[in-house]
ROSE-4610 file (N, C-alpha, C; in Angstrom, 1 decimal, always signed):
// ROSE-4610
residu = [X/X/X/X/X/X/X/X/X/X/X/X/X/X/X/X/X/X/X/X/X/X/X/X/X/X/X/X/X/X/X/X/X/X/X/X/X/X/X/X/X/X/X/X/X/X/X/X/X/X/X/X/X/X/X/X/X/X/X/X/X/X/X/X/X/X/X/X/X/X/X/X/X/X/X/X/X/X/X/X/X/X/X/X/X/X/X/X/X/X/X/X/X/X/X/X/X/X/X/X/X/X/X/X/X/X/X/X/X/X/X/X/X/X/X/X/X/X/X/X/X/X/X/X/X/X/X/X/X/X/X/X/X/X/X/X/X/X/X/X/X/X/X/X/X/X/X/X/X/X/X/X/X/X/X/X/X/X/X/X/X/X/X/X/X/X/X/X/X/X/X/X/X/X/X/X/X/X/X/X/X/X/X/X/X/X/X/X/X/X/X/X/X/X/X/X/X/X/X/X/X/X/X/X/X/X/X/X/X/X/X/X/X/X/X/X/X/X/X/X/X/X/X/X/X/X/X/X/X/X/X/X/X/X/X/X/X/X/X/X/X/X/X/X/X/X/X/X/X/X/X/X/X/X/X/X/X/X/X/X/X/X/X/X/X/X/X/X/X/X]
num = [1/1/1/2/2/2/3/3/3/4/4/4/5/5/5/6/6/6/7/7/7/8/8/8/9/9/9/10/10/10/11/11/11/12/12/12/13/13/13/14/14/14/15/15/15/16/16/16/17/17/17/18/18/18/19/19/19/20/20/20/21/21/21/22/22/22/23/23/23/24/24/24/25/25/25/26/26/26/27/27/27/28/28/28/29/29/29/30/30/30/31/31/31/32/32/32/33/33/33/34/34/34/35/35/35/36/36/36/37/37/37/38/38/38/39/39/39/40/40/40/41/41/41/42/42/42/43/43/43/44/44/44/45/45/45/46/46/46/47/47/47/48/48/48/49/49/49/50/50/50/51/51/51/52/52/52/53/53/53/54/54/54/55/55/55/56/56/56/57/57/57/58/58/58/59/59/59/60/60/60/61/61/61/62/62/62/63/63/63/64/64/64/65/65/65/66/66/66/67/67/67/68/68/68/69/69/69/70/70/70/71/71/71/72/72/72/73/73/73/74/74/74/75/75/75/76/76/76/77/77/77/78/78/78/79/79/79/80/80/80/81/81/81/82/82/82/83/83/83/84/84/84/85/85/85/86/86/86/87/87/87/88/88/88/89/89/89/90/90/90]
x = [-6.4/-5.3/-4.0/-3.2/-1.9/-1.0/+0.4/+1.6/+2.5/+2.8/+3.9/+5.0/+6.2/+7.0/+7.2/+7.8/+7.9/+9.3/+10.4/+11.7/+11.6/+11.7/+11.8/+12.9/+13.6/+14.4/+15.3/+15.8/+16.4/+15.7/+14.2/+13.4/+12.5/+12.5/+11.6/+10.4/+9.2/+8.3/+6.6/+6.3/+5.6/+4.1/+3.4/+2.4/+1.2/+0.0/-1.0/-1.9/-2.4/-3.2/-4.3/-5.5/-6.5/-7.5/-7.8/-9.2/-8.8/-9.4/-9.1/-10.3/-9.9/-10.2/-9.7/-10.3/-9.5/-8.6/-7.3/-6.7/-6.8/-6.5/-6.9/-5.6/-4.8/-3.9/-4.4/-4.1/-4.8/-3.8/-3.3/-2.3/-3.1/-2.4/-3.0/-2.6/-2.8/-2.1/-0.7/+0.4/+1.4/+2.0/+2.1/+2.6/+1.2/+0.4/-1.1/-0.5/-1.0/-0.6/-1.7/-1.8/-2.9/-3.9/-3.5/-4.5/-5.7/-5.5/-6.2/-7.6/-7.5/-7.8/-8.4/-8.1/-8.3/-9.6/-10.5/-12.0/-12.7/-12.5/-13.0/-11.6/-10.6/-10.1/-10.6/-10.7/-11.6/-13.2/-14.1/-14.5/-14.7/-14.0/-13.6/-12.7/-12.1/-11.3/-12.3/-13.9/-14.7/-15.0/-14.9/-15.1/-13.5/-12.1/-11.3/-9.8/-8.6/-7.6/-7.1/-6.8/-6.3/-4.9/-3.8/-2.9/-2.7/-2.0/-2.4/-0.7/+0.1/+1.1/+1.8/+2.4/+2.6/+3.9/+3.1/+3.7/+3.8/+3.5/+3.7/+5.1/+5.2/+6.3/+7.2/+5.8/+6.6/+7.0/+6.6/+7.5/+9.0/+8.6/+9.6/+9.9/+10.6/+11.2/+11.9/+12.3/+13.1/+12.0/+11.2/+9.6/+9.8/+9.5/+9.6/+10.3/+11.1/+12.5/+12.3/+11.2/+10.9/+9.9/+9.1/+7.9/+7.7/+8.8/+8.7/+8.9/+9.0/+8.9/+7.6/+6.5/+5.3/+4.7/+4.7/+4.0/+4.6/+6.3/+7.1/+6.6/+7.0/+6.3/+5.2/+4.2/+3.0/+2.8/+3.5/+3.5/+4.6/+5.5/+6.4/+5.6/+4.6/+4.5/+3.0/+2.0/+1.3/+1.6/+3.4/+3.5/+4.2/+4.6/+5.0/+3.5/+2.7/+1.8/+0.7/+0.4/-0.7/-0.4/-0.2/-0.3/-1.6/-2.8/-3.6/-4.9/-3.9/-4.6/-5.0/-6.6/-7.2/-6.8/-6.1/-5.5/-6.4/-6.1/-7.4/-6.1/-6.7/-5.5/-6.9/-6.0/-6.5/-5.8]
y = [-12.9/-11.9/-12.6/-11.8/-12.6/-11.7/-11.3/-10.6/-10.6/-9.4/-8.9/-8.2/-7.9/-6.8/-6.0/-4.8/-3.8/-3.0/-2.7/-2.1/-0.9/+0.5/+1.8/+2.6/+3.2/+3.9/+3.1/+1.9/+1.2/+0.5/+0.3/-0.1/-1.1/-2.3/-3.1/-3.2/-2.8/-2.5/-3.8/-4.3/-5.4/-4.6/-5.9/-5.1/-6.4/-5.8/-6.5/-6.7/-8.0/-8.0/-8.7/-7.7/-8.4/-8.9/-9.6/-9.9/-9.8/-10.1/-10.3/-9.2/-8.7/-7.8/-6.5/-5.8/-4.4/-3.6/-3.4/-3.2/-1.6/-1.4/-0.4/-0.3/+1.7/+1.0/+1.7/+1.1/+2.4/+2.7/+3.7/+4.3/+4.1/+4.0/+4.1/+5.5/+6.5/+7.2/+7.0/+8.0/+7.6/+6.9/+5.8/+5.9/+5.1/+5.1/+3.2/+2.5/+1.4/-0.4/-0.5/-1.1/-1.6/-2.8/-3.2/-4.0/-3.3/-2.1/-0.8/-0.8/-0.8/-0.8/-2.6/-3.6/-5.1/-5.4/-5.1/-5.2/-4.9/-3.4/-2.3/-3.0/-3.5/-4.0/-5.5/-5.8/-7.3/-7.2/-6.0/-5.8/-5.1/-4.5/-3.8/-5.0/-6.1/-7.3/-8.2/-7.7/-8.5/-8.2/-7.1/-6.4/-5.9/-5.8/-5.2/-6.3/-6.0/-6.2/-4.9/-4.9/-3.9/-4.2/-3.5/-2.8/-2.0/-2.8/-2.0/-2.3/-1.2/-0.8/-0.6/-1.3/-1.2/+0.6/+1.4/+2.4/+2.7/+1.6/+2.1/+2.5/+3.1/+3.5/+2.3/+1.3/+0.1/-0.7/-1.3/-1.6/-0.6/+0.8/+1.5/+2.4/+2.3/+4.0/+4.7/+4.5/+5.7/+6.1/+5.9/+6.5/+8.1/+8.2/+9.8/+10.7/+10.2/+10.9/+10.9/+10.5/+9.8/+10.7/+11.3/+11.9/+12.3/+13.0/+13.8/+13.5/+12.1/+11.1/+10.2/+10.7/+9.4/+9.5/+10.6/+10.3/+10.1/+10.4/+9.2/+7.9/+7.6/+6.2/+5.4/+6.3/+5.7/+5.6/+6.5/+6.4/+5.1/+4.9/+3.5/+2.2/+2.4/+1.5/+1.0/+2.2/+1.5/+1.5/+2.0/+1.6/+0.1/-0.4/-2.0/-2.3/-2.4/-3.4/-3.1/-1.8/-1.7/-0.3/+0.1/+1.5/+2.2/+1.4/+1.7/+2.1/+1.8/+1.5/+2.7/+2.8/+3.8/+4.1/+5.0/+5.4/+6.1/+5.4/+6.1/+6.3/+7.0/+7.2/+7.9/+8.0/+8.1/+8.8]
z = [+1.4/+1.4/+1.2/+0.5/+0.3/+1.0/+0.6/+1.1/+0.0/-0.3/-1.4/-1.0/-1.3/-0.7/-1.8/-2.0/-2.5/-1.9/-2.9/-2.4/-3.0/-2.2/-2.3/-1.5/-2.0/-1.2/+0.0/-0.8/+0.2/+1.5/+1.4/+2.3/+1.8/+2.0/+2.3/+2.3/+1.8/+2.2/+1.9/+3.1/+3.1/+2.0/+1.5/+0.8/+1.1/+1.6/+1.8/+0.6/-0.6/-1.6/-1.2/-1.7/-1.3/-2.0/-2.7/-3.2/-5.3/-6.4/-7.4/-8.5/-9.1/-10.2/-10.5/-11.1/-11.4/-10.2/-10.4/-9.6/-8.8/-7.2/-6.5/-5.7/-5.5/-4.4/-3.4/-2.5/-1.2/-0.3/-0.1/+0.8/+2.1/+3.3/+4.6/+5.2/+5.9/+6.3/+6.7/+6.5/+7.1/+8.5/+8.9/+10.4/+10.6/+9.9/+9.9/+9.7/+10.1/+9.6/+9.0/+7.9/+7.3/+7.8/+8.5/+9.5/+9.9/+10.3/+10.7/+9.8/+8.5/+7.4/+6.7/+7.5/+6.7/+6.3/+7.5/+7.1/+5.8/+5.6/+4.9/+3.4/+3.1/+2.4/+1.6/+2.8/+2.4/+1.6/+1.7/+1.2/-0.4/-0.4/-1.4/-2.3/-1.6/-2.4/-2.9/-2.7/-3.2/-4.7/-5.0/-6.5/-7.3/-6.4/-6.9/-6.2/-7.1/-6.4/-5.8/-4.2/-3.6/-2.7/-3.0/-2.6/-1.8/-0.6/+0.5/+1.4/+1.1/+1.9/+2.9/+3.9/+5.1/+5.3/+5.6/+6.2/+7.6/+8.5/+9.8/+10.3/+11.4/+11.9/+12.3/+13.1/+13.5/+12.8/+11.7/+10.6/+10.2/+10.1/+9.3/+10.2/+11.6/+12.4/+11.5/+10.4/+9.5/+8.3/+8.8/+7.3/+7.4/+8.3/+8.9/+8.2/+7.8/+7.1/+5.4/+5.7/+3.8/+3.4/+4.1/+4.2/+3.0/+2.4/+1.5/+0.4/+0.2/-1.4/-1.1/-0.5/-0.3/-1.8/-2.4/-3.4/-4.5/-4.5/-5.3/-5.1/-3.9/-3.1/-3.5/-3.8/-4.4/-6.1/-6.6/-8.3/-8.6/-7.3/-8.3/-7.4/-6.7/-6.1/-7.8/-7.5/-8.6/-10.1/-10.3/-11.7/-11.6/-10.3/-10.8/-10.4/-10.0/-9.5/-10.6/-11.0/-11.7/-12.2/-13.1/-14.1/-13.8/-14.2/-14.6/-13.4/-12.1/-11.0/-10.6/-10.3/-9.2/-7.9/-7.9/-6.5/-5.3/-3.9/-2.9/-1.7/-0.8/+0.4/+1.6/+2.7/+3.8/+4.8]
């Protein structure tokens, strides 16, 4: 696993990558930490590169307010990292 960041809406946003081949992003639910999610990442990083977003609250107390650009959020997150990338969410 590596660590990427990602700048949206004036925010910071840490990015967890996991594993090497065709790229995958995976939203966590809003207000998850992707930790939540590492296992089940790590496996999936055996066959795919995955993109994995830190949306928690504890990272981000002003996410809340954003709610309503997440899937802005997610179209600029996988047009820098991957265009072409299979999108999953939770």
């Amino acid at each position: 696993m590596r660590h990427e960041s990602f700048r949206f809406d004036g925010l910071q946003v840490p990015v967890e990558v996991h594993g090497d081949g065709e790229p995958v992003i995976f939203l966590p639910g809003l207000g998850v930490h992707p930790g939540y999610y590492r296992e089940g990442m790590s496996r999936l990083g055996r066959h795919f590169t995955v993109f994995v977003p830190d949306l928690s609250f504890r990272t981000h107390a002003d996410l809340p307010a954003r709610v309503d650009r997440y899937r802005e959020f997610a179209e600029a997150l996988a047009e820098r990292h991957a265009p072409k990338a299979f999108r999953a969410g939770h």
